[in-house]
C-alpha positions in Angstrom: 5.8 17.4 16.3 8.6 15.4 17.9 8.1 11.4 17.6 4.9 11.7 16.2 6.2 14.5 13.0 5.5 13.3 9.2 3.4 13.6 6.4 0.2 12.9 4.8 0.1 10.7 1.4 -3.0 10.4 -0.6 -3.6 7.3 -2.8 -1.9 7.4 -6.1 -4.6 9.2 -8.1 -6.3 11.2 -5.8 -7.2 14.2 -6.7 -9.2 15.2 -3.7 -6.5 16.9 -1.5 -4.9 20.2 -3.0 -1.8 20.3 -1.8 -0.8 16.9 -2.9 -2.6 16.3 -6.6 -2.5 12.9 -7.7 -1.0 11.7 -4.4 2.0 9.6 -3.8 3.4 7.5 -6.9 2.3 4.1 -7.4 5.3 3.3 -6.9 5.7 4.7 -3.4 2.2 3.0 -2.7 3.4 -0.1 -3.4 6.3 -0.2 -1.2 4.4 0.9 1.7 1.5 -2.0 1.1 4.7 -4.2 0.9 6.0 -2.9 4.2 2.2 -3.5 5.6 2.0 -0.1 6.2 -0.9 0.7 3.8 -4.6 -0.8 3.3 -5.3 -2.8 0.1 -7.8 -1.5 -2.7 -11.4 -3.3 -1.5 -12.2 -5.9 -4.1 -14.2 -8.8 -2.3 -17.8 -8.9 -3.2 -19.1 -7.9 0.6 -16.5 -4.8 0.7 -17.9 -4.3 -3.2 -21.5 -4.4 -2.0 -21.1 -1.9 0.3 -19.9 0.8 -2.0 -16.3 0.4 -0.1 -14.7 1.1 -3.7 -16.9 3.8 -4.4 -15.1 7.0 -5.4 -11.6 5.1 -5.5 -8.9 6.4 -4.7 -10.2 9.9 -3.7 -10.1 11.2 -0.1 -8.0 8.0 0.7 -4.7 8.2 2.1 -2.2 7.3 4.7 -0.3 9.6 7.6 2.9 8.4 8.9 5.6 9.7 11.3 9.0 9.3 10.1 9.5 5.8 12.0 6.4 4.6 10.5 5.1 3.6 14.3 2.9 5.8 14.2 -0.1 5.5 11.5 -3.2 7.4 10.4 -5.3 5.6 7.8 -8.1 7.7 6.1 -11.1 6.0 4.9 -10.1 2.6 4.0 -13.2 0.7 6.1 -12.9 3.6 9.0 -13.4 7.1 8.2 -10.0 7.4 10.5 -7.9 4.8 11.4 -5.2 5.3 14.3 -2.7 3.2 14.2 0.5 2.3 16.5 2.9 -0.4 16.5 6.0 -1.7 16.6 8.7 -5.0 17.0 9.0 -6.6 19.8 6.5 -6.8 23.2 6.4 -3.3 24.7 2.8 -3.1 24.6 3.0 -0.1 27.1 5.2 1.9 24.8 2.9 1.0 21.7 -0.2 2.3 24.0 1.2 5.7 25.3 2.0 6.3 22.0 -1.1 5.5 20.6 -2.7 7.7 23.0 -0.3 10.6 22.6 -1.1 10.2 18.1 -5.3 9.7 19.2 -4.9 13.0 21.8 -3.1 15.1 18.4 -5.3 13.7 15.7 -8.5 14.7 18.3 -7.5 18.0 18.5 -7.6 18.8 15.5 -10.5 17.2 14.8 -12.4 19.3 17.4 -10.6 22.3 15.8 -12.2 21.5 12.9 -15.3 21.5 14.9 -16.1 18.1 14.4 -15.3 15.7 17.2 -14.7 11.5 17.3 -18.2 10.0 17.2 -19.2 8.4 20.2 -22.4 7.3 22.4 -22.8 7.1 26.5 -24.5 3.5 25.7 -22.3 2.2 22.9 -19.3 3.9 23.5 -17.1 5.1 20.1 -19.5 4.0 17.1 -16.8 3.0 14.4 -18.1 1.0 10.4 -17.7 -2.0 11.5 -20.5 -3.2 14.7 -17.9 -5.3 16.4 -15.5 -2.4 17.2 -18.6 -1.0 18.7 -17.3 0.2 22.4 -13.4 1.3 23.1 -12.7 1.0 19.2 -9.7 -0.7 20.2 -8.1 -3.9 19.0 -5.0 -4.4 20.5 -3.1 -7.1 18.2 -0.1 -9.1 18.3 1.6 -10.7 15.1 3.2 -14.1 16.7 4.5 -17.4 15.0 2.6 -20.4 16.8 3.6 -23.1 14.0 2.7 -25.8 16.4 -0.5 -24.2 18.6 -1.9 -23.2 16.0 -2.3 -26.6 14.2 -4.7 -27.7 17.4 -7.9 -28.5 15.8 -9.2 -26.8 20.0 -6.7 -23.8 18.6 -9.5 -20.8 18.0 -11.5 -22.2 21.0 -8.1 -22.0 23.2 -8.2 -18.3 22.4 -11.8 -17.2 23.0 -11.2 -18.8 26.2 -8.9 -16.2 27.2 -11.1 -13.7 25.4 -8.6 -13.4 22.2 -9.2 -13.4 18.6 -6.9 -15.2 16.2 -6.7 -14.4 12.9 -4.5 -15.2 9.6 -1.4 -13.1 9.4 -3.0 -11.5 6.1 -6.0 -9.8 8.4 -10.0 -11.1 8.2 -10.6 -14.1 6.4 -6.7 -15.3 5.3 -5.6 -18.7 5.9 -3.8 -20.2 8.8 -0.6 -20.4 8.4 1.6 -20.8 11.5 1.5 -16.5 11.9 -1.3 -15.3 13.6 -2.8 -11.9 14.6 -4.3 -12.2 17.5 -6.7 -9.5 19.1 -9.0 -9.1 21.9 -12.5 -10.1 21.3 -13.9 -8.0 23.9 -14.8 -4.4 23.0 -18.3 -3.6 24.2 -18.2 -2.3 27.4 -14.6 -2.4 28.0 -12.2 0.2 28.4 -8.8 1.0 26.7 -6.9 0.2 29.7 -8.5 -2.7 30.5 -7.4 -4.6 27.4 -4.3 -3.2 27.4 -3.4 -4.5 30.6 -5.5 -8.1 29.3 -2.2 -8.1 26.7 0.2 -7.0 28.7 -0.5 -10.0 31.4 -1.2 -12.5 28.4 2.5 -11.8 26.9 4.1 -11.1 30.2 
């Protein structure tokens, strides 16, 4: 309801989800992976190994609000994952809403009587072990053309506990775009490294 109302759209081909048969066209899909809205098909041999692809695309999709700042991804790498973001640096809009979309999706998790899963010594237990703890990464898409040639440039970030990556996500190239995350998860909470971005960009 309100900023957060829209609709779920399964992978072209899915057949998994009744109400929606063969899911969105491939043509819609490929508008919204153009618009960096939607997760790619696995196809590197690690992903591959893992039986990422297994199944594909069934019980995959994508939930949106009508703004498209608001994001649910199902089982891409994640069972679930929760997604909010928009232009500009108004990290504490991007957060409240990202708790308000977490607080919805949760309830009806639990009224599915199933709940998000999570451990007093690890915290949220998520696929992949480095988003072991809050489950959060907090990024920021910004253009560092000249930074970001340092040969220091990735050692310059983990200083102030961030994570640069290639605008394309894990593993792309440096290009002068970078995403850059926090590194710290474990043992940290969501506020804390929302107000670690919040003084970096302020």
């Amino acid at each position: 309801e309100g900023d957060l109302k829209g609709d779920y759209l399964p992978l072209a081909g899915s057949e998994s989800y009744a109400a929606k048969k063969g899911g969105m066209s491939a043509e819609e899909e490929e508008v919204l992976r153009h618009e960096h809205f939607l997760f790619q098909e696995p196809d590197s041999t690690l992903l591959i190994s893992g039986a990422m692809h297994r199944d594909w695309p069934d019980a995959r999709g994508i939930f949106h609000n009508v703004d498209k700042n608001a994001l649910v991804w199902l089982n891409e790498e994640d069972h679930m994952r929760i997604i909010s973001m928009e232009m500009g640096a108004n990290l504490k809009r991007v957060f409240a809403r990202f708790v308000d979309l977490t607080n919805a999706v949760e309830k009806v998790v639990i009224a599915e009587g199933s709940s998000f899963a999570h451990s007093e010594h690890l915290g949220y237990i998520l696929t992949c072990p480095s988003n072991l703890g809050t489950g959060l990464r907090a990024s920021m898409m910004v253009s560092l053309p000249n930074v970001g040639l340092r040969p220091d440039f990735v050692d310059l970030c983990s200083k102030h506990r961030l994570q640069p990556r290639g605008s394309g996500g894990v593993d792309s190239a440096f290009d002068g775009t970078f995403d850059i995350s926090n590194s710290d998860r474990v043992g940290k909470s969501e506020v804390e490294l929302v107000n670690l971005m919040i003084r970096g960009v302020a």
